[in-house]
C-alpha positions, -999 to +999 in steps of 0.1 A: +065+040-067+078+022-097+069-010-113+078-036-088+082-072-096+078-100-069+079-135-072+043-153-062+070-173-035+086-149-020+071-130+018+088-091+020+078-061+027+060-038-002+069-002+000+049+029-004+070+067+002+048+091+019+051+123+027+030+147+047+036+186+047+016+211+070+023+244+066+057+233+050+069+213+076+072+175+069+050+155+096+047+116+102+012+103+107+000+087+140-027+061+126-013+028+107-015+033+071-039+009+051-030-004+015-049-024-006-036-044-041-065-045-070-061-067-098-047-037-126-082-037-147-104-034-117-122+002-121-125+024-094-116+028-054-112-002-029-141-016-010-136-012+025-131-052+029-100-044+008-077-023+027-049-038+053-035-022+080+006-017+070+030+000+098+050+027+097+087+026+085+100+061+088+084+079+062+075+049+045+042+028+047+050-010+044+030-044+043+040-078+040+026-096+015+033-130+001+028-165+014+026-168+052+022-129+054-019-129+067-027-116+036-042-137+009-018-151-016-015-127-047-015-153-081+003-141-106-008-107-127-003-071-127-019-048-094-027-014-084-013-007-051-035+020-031-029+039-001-049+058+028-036+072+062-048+099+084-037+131+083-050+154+111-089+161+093-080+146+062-078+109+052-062+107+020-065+084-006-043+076-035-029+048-060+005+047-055+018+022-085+017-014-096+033-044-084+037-075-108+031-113-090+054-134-111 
């Protein structure tokens, strides 16, 4: 995921590519991923008061964010956006990128 830029009024969907391989065959996990935006200094993981459940879009994992989205409004500032999904025994976690509230 690159640098994304989103206005602080604007509601769309923020985009995270995922893919799964099991014995080198792609999969597409069951459970709704969960991502969670950090201000870009904060150190270390996300509480687990900080994850969102996103859906599903193919092989993308997706969550709308912005004004009227259910998720608190993002003020402007620079984020790290994290992901976790299960996978089988494993529940991965990862920072995927920044977004930038404008």
């Amino acid at each position: 995921m690159d640098l994304v830029e989103v206005p602080s009024t604007s509601m769309e969907f923020l985009h995270v590519s995922v893919t799964v391989v099991l014995a080198g065959a792609a999969l597409t996990p069951t459970s709704p991923p969960q991502l969670a935006l950090l201000p870009a200094s904060a150190e270390g993981n996300p509480a687990e008061e900080d994850w969102r459940d996103g859906e599903w879009s193919g092989p993308t994992a997706r969550l709308m964010i912005g004004p009227g989205s259910g998720i608190e409004t993002l003020t402007p500032g620079s984020y790290a956006v994290w992901l976790r999904f299960t996978a089988g025994a494993e529940i991965p976690v990862r920072r995927t990128g920044y977004i930038r509230v404008l």
